[in-house]
N, C-alpha and C positions, 0 to 999 in steps of 0.2 A: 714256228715262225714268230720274229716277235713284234710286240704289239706296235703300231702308229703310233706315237708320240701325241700325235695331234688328233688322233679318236679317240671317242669318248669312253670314258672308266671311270668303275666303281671306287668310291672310296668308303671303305662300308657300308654304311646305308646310303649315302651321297654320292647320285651321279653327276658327276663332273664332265663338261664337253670336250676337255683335252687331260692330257697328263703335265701341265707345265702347273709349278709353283712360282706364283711371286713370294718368298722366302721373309719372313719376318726381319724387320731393318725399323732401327729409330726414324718415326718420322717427324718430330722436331714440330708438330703443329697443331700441339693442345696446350696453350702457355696458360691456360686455367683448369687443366686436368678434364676435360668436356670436349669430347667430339666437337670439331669447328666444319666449316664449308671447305677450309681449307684441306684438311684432313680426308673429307669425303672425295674432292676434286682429286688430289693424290692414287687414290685408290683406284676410281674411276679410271682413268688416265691408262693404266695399266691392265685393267679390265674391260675396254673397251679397246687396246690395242691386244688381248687375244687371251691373257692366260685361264684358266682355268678354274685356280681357288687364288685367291687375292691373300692374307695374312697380316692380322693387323696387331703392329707391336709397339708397344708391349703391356698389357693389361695385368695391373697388380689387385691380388685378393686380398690385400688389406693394404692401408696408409704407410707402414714403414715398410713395407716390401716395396715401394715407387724405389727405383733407380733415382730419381731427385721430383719436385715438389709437383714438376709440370704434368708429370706423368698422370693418365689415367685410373683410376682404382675404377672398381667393378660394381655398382652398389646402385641405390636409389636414382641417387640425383645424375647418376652417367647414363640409365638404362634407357633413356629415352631418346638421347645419339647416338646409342650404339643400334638401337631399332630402324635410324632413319639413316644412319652410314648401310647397315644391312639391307634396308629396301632398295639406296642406292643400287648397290652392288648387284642385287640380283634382276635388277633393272636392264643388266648388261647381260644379262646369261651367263653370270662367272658367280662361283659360289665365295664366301666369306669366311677363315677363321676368325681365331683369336686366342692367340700368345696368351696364356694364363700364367702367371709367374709368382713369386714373392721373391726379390733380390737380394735378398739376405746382406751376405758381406759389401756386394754392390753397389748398394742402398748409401746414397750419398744423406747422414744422420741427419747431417748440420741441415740442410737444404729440406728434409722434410719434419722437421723438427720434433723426431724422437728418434731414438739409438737404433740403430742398425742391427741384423741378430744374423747368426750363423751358427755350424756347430758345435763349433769353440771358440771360444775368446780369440780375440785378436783385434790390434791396431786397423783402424782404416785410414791410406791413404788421400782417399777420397773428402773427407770431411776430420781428417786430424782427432779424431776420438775414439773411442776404445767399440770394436763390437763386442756386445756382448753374447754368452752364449746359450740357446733357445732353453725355456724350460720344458718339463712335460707341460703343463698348462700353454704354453708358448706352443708347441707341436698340436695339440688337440683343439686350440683355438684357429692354429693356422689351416688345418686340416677341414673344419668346419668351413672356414675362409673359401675353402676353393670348392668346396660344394654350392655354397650360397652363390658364389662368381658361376661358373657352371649353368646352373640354374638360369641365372638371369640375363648371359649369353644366348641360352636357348630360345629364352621365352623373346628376347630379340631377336631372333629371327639369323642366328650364328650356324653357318651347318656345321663347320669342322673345330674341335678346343684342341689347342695345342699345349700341354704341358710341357712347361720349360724346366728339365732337369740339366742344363747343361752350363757352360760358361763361368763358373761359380757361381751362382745364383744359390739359392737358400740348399733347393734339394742336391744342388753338385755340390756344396759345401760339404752336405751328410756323406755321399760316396766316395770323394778323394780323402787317401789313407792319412797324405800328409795335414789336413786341414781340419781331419774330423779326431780330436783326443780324447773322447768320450770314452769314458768305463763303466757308463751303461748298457742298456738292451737297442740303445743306437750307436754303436759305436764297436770296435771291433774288428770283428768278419767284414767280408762282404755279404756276408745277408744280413748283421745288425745294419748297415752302414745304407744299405740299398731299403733298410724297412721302410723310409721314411718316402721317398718315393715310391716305391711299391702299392702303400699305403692312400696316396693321394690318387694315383692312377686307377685303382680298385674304388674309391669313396666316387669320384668323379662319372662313372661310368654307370656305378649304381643309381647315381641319380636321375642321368639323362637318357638311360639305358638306347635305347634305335634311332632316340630322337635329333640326334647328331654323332659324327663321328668322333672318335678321340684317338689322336696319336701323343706321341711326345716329340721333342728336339734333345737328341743326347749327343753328348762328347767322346766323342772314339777317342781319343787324347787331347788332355790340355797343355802339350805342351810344353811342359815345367816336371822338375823332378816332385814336386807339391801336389802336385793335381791327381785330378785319377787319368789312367792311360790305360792305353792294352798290354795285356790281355786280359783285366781284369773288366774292362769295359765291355768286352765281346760277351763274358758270362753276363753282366749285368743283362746285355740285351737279351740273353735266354732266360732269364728270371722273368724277363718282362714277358717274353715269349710266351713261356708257359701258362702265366696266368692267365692270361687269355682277355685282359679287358682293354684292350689297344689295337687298332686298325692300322695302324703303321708308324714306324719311324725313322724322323729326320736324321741323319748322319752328321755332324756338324762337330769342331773341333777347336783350340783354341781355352782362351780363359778371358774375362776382363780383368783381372787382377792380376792374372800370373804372365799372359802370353797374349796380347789383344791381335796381335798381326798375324798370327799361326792362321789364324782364319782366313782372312784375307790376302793376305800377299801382295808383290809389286811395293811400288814406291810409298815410303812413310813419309807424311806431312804432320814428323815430332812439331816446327816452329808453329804449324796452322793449329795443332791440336795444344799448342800450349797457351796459346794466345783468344783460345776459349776454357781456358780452365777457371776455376776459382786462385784467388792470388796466390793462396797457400801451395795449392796443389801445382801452379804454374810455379814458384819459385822450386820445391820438390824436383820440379823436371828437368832441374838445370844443372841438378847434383848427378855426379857418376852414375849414381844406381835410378836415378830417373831418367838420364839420354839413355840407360840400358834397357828400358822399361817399352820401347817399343821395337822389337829386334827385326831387322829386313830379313824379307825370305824372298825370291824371285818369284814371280809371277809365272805358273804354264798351266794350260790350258786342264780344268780338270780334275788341281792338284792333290785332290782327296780322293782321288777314283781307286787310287792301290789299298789305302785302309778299308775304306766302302767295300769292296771285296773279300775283305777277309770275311768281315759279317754278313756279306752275300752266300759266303759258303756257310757261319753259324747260323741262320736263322733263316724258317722259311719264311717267315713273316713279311709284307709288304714294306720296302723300304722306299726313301726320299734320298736321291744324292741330289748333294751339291757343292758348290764350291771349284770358281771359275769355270762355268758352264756358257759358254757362247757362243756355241756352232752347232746347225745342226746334226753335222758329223756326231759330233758330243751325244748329242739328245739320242740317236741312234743307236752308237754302242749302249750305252747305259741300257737301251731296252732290250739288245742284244744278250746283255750280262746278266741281265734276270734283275732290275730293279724298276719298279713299276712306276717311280717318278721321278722328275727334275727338278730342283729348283733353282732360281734365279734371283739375282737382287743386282748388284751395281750395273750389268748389263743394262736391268730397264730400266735405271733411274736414266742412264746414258738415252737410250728411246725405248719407248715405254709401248711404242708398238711392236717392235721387233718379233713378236712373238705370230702375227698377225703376217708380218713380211717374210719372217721362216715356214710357215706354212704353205704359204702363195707361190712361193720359192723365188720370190722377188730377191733373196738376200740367202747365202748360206752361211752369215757371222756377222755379229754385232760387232760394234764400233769402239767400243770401250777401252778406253787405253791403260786401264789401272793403275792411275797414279793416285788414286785413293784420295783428293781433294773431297769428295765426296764427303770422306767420312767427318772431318770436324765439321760440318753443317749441320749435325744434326741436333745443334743446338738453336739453331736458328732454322731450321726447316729443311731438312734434306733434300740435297740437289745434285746434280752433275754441275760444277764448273764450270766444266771446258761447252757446256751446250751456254753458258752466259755468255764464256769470253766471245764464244762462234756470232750470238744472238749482236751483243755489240758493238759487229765489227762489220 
């Protein structure tokens, strides 16, 4: 039989009172790198309309890993809001990760004002300057990084750390064939190429060992002939498998660099998302190869559920789908299929209880129309739109 969605389950040592994720999403509301009210209200919002583990994104292990300057790092001077964001949260009976990351190519340079790094050289878009690419010293400094971050997650009071290997971020930089030109002991195979997250998910686990759960966020395909894809994605997650130092993981797809809509789908707001860029980068957008930069995919219900399955059948391991999850239908098969969670994001930006009214069975579908307005907000504080235009009118 398979499991209730909405009874309670283990996530390694973490019991959680449902199976729903709120699914790591920019939320736009630390414009000094520091836990705000505002921040903590967000989260609440959504863990007091029902889900489970809340997810808060996105936390960088050192200063040039911030996706740009606002972003949070992991360290002294944040540990003391990410303690009282956590007491929030579990004030509500919903447990807390936290999106551990370094953005590597990302990593908008200009904006936090040192160069960007990845695993080869390469131009960024984002900030007009060259990334450059990691050394060993760069690797075993970075590595350190996410133990130290780790650590002082926990000791706030984090149950679950989520390692972001996915998206092009630092460690998906290492495992896509096209991005990684190295002719070292990283670079390669797929097992040079996967050492480097392999690596960080082993150091991480060592340090916090029961005292919180660790899964990752990987990319079953970015999308792009560039990125890493399946089926070499499928082995990675057996690698991950095997080692044995991970409770679960996210299914998630897409690139920021390569393919940002693969992820998401429905309607693109290229004019919204240009008109919060930097100038540079807004002028960029105007050219052929930047109106190409955001490609339409149509919106259906689910639409990662046929990849999800494939690593359903590679891996016994506890997985996370997601990606357009909005009905409880939805939530059903998935636990039908053999995957032990859901996650959700634009649904509950849209209502943030929905999770709470799918239960009740007040409601069998969120509201959410996907037209992605959503998403350039999160520069400014992510939000549903169409809940303003509604509120104003």
């Amino acid at each position: 039989m398979a499991p209730d969605v909405f009874a309670p389950a283990d996530l390694g040592p973490v019991r959680l009172r449902n199976r729903v994720v709120k699914a790591a999403t920019f939320e736009g509301r630390t414009p000094h790198g520091l836990v705000t009210d505002e921040l903590i209200d967000y989260h609440l919002a959504v863990c007091r309309g029902g889900v489970g583990l809340t997810t808060v994104a996105y936390l960088a292990v050192a200063p040039e890993g911030r996706t740009h300057k606002e972003v949070i790092t992991v360290g002294a001077e944040s540990a003391a809001g990410l303690a009282r964001l956590a007491e929030a949260v579990h004030g509500t009976g919903a447990k807390i990760a936290g999106q551990l990351g370094h953005a590597g190519p990302v990593a908008n340079g200009r904006s936090n004002g040192v160069h960007a790094l990845a695993a080869s050289r390469m131009p960024s878009p984002l900030s007009m300057q060259m990334v450059r690419s990691a050394t060993e010293a760069d690797i075993e400094r970075i590595t350190g990084d996410y133990v130290r971050a780790a650590r002082i997650l926990v000791d706030a009071g984090f149950d679950v750390l989520e390692i972001h290997m996915a998206h092009g971020y630092l460690l998906s930089s290492f495992l896509a064939p096209g991005q990684n030109r190295r002719k070292d002991s990283w670079g390669g195979s797929l097992e040079h190429r996967a050492r480097f997250a392999r690596q960080v998910a082993r150091v991480v686990r060592e340090e916090v060992g029961d005292a919180a759960a660790v899964t990752a966020k990987i990319g079953m395909t970015e999308g792009s002939r560039a990125g890493f894809s399946m089926p070499e994605t499928v082995e990675f997650a057996q690698l991950l498998e095997a080692d044995g130092y991970l409770d679960a993981l996210e299914l998630s797809a897409g690139s920021s660099l390569l393919n940002p809509m693969y992820l998401f789908r429905g309607d693109v707001p290229r004019k919204e998302f240009a008109a919060n860029m930097p100038p540079l980068v807004r002028l960029g957008m105007r050219t052929p190869i930047g109106k190409g930069f955001f490609k339409a995919y149509p919106f259906e219900e689910a639409f990662l559920r046929e990849k999800a399955l494939v690593f359903r059948e590679a891996v016994s391991m506890p997985l996370v789908m997601l990606g357009g999850i909005n009905t409880r239908a939805t939530m059903d098969r998935a636990m039908a299929e053999g995957f032990e969670y859901v996650a959700m994001a634009r649904a509950l930006l849209r209502e943030p209880d929905l999770v709470n009214r799918l239960a009740a069975g007040e409601t069998s579908e969120g509201v959410c129309i996907h037209c992605n307005q959503c998403m350039p907000t999160i520069y400014t504080g992510t939000r549903c739109t169409v809940v303003d235009i509604d509120e104003q009118a």
